[in-house]
C-alpha positions in Angstrom: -25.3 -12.6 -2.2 -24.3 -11.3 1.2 -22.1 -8.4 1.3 -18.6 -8.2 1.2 -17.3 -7.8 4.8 -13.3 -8.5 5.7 -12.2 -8.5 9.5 -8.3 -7.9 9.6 -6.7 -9.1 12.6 -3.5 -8.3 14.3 -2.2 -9.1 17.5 -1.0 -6.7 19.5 3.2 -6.8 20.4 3.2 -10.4 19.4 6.3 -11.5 20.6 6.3 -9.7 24.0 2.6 -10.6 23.9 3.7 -14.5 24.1 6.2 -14.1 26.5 3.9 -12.5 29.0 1.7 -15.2 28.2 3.9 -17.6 29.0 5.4 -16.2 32.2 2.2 -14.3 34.3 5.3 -12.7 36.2 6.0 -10.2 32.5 2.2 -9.3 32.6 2.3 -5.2 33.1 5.6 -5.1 32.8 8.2 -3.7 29.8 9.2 -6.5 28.0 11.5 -6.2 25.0 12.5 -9.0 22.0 15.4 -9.4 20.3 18.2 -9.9 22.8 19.7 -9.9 26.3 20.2 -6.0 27.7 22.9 -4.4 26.2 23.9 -7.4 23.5 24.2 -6.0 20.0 21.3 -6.0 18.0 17.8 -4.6 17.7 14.6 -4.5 19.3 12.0 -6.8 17.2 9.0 -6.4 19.2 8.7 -4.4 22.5 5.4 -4.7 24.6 3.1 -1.5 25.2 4.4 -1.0 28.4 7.9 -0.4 26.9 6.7 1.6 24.4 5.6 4.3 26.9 9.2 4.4 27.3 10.0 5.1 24.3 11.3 2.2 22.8 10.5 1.3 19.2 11.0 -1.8 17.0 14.2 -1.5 15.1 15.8 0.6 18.0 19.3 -0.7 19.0 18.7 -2.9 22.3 22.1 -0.4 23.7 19.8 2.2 23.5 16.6 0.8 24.1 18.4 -0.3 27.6 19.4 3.3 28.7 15.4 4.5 27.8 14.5 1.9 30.0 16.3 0.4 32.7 13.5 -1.5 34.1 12.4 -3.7 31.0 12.9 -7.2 30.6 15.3 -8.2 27.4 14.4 -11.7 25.8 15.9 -13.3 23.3 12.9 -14.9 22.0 12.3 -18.2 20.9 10.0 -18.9 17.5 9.2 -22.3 18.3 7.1 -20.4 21.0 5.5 -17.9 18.5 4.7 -20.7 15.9 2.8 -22.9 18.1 0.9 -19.5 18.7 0.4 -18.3 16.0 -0.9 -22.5 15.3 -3.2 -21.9 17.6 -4.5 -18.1 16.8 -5.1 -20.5 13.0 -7.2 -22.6 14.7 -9.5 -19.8 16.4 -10.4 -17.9 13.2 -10.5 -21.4 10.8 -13.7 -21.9 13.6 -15.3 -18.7 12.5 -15.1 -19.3 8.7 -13.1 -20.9 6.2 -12.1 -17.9 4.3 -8.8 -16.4 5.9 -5.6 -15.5 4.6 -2.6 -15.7 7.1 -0.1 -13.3 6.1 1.9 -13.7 8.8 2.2 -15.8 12.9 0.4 -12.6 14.1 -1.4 -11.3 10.8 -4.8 -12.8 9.5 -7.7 -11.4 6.9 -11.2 -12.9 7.0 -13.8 -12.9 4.5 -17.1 -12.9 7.2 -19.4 -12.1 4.5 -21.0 -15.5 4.7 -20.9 -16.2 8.7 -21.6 -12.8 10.3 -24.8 -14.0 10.7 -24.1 -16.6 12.7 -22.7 -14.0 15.4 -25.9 -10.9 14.9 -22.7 -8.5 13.9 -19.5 -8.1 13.0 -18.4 -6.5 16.4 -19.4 -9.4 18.5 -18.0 -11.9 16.1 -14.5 -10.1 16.3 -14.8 -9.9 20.7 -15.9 -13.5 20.5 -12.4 -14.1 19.1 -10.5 -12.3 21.2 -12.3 -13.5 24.2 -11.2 -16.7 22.7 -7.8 -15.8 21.7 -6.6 -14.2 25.3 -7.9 -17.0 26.8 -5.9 -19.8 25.4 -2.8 -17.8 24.3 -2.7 -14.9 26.3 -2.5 -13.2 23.4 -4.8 -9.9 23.0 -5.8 -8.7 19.1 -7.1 -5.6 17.6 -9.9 -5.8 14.9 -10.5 -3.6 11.4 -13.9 -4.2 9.7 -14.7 -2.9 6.4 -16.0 -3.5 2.6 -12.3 -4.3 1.8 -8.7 -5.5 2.7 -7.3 -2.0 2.7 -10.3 -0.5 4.7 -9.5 -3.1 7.5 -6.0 -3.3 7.6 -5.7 0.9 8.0 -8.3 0.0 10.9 -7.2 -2.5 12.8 -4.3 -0.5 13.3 -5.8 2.8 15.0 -6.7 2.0 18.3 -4.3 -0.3 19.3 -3.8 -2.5 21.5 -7.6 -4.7 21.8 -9.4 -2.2 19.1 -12.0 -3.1 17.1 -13.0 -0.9 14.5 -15.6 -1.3 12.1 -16.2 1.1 9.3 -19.7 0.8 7.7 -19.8 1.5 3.8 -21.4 5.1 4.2 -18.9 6.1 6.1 -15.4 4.7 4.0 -15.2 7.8 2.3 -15.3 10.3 4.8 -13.0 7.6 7.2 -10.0 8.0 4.6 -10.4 11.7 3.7 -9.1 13.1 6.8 -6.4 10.1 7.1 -2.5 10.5 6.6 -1.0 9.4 2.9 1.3 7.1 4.8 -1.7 5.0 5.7 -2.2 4.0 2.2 -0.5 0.7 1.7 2.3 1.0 -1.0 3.1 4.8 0.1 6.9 4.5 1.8 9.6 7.2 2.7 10.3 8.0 -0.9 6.5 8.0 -2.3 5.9 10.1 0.7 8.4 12.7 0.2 6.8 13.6 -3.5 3.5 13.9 -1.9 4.4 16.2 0.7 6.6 18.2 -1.6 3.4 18.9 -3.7 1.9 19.3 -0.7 -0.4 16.6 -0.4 -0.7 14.9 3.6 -4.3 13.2 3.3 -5.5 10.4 1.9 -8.4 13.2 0.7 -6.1 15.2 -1.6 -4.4 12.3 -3.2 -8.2 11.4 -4.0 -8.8 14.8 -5.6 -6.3 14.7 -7.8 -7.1 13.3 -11.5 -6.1 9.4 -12.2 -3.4 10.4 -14.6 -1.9 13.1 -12.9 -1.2 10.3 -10.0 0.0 8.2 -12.8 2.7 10.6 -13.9 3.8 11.2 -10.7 4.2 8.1 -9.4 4.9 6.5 -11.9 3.8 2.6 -12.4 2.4 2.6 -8.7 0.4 5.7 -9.6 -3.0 4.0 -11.1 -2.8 1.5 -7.6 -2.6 4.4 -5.2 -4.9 6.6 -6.8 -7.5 3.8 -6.8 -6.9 2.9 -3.2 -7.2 6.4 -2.4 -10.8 6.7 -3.7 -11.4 3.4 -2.0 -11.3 0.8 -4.9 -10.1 -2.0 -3.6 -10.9 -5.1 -5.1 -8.5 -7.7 -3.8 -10.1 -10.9 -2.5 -9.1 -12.6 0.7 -7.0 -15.5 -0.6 -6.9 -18.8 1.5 -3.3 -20.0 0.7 -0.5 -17.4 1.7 2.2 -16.7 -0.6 4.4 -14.2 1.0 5.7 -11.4 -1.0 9.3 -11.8 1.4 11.6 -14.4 3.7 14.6 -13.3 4.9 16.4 -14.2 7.4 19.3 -12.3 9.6 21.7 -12.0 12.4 24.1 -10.0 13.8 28.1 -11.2 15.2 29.1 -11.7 18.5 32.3 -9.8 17.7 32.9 -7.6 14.3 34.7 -10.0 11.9 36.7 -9.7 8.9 36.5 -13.3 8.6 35.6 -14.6 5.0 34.8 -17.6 5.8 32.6 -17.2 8.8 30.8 -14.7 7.0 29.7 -16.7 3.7 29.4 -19.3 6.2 26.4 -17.4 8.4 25.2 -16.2 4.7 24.9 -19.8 3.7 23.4 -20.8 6.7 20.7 -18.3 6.5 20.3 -19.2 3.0 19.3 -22.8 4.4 17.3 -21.9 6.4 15.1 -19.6 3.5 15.7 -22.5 1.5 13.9 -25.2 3.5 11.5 -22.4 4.2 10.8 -22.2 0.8 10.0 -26.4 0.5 8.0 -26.5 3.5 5.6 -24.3 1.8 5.9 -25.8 -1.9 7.0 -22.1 -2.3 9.9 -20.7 -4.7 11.3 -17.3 -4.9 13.1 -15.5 -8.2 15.2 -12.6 -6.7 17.9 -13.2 -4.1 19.5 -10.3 -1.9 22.2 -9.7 0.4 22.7 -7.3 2.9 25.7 -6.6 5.0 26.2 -3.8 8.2 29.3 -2.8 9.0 31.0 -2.1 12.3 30.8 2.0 11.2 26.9 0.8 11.5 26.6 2.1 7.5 25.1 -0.6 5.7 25.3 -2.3 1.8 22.6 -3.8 -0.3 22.4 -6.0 -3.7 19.5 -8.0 -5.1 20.1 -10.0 -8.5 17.1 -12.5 -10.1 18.2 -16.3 -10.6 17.0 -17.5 -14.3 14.3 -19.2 -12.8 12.8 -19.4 -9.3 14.1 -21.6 -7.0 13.8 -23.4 -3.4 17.4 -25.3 -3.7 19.8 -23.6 -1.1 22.3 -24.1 -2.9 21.0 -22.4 -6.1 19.8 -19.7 -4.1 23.4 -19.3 -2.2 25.2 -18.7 -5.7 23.6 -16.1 -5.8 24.2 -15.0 -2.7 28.0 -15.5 -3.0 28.2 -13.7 -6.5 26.7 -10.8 -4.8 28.9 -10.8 -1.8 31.8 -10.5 -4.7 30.1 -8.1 -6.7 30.0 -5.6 -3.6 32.8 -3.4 -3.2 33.8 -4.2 0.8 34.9 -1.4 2.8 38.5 -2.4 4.4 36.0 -2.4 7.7 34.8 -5.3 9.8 31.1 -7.0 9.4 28.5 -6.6 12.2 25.3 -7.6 10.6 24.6 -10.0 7.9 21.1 -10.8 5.9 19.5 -13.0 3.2 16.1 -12.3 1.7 14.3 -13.5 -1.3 11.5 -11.9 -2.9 9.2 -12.8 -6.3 7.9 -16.0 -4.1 5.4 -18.0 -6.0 3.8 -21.1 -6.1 6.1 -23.8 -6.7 5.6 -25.4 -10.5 6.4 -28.8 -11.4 6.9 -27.2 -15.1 9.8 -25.7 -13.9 12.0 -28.7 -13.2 11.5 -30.5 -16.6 15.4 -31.2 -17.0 17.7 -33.4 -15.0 19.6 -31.1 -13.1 16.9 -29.3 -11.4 14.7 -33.1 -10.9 18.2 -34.7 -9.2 18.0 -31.3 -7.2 14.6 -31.9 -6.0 14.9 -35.4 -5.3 18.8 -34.5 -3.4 16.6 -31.6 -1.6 13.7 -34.2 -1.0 15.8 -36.6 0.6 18.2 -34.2 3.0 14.6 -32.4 4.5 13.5 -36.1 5.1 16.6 -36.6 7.3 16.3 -33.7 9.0 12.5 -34.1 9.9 13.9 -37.1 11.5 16.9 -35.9 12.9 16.5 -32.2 13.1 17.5 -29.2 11.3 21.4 -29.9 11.7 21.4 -33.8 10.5 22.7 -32.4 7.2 24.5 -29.1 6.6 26.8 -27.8 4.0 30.6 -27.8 5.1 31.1 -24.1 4.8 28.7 -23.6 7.9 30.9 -25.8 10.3 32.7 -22.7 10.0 30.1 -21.3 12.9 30.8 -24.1 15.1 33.6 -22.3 17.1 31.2 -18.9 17.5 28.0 -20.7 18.0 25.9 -23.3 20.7 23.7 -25.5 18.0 20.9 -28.1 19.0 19.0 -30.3 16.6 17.2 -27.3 15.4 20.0 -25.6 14.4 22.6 -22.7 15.3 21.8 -20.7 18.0 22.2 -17.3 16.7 23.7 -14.3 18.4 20.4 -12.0 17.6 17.8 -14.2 15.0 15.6 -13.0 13.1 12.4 -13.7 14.0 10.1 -12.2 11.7 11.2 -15.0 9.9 
């Protein structure tokens, strides 16, 4: 049985990495997504040469614009990223069968079996790259290991065009010395407890007995502590499930507009919604998110009795929540819908007749708009965006879209 070997790929600035793809003039030069200079929003991606500046994804474009001048704000398109990220799919399905896509820009292989083919891991993973900047422009940074964890952590340390391969003997010794934030599952709060205990490295986390991790941490704890000592036994799955969609955008103007408002929220919800069918995907637990014009912000999440792909379904839910939150008497920059709990979709689910004339309604309203285009059909509360918003057959064209997607 040959030995179990995962490559973890990630490109590097994807979205910027696209656009200077596309336009050779952008090559070397700062190049920020997520809007126009000075528009409100955020940055989504920013390129490595804005990140010298300073500029960092999530960074408000305002401010991102004053650190630097001289960058180039795009406002993205994802039809451009998908049929990259198509193509990136492509390159590694050539290499091996065995590959997860987590994401356009995100990929796990299993090269257990085809390594061979290639004399070593290291040439296999610049064979790829040579192939991926070639056709897409589009440069990718390697982690090689005995596991997903091992080669996620190290694909992202020598970024951008890294490759990294850590060799069995040395997995142990390559966490010790690492931060506890590398750890997957270890956020702010998880991070805070460690620290307060005094715990930085992946190495002292180790140290410490199983259930001593357990009480701390609670449910999480056995994970960590496991991932800490390098037990990782998670196998590179072919079909992607992903643990999130949301979708999001920010106003043109602050509103205190009710209407508009549940109208963006059910437009987003549409659009999560026919994510959802596209992938024969469903999702339990719905939540909504709202920034205000203060830039403080407000978050709910409530589970739906069963999971769902119906927009509307999953836009009840949204619109209880957006009642169940108490609104401040201030106007709404920012709005966001996400659902989580995504699974397979089960035909067991939809044994009674309202969710099978819900399928077939669904069924029928993504067949128009496959032949017509996104708009073709659309609930009436989203005509309310008509007057704020350009639309083409693909749909409104937001102020500042999400494009993670």
């Amino acid at each position: 049985m040959a030995e179990r070997l995962i490559m973890h790929i990630d490109a590097d600035a994807f979205f910027a990495s696209v656009e200077q793809g596309f336009n050779h003039q952008l090559r070397g030069r700062p190049v920020i997504v997520g809007g126009e200079a000075g528009q409100r929003g955020v940055v989504h991606t920013a390129s490595y040469e804005a990140r010298a500046c300073g500029i960092r994804t999530g960074m408000p474009l305002i401010r991102a614009k004053k650190l630097c001048p001289r960058a180039v704000f795009i406002k993205g398109d994802f039809a451009h990223y998908r049929a990259v990220g198509d193509s990136l799919r492509e390159i590694y399905l050539r290499y091996t069968p065995r590959v997860e896509f987590t994401s356009l820009d995100d990929a796990y292989l299993d090269i257990g079996d085809s390594v061979h083919l290639f004399g070593s891991p290291v040439y296999m993973a610049r064979e790829i790259r040579r192939e991926a900047e070639e056709k897409t422009g589009v440069s990718l940074s390697f982690g090689i290991g005995g596991s997903k964890m091992i080669a996620r952590i190290a694909s992202g340390l020598d970024k951008p065009r890294g490759i990294n391969h850590i060799t069995p003997e040395h997995e142990k010794a390559f966490l010790r010395e690492l931060a506890v934030e590398h750890l997957p599952g270890v956020g702010r709060r998880v991070k805070e407890k460690l620290v307060d205990l005094h715990i930085f490295t992946v190495g002292q986390l180790a140290a410490l007995p199983r259930l001593a991790v357990e009480q701390m941490l609670g449910k999480n704890g056995r994970t960590l502590w496991k991932l800490a000592n390098g037990i990782d036994e998670r196998e590179v799955e072919r079909k992607v499930v992903p643990r999130q969609i949301s979708r999001e955008t920010s106003f043109p103007r602050d509103t205190g507009d009710e209407k508009a408002i549940l109208g963006g929220l059910q437009y987003l919800t549409e659009r999560i919604a026919r994510r959802l069918r596209e992938q024969s995907l469903s999702a339990r637990t719905v939540g909504l998110k709202l920034g205000y014009a203060d830039f403080s912000r407000a978050a709910r999440a409530k589970s739906l009795e069963r999971a769902s792909s119906d927009g509307a379904e999953i836009f009840g839910m949204v619109r209880y929540l957006y009642g169940q939150m108490r609104l401040k008497r201030v106007h709404i920059r920012h709005i966001g819908v996400s659902v989580t709990q995504v699974r397979d979709k089960s035909v067991q689910e939809t044994l009674f007749d309202g969710p099978r004339r819900a399928e077939a309604l669904n069924s029928a309203v993504d067949e128009l708009r496959e032949r017509f285009g996104f708009m073709a059909v659309m609930p009436a509360e989203t005509l309310q965006l008509k007057s704020r918003y350009r639309n083409d057959a693909h749909g409104y064209i937001l102020h500042n879209p999400a494009l993670t997607r």
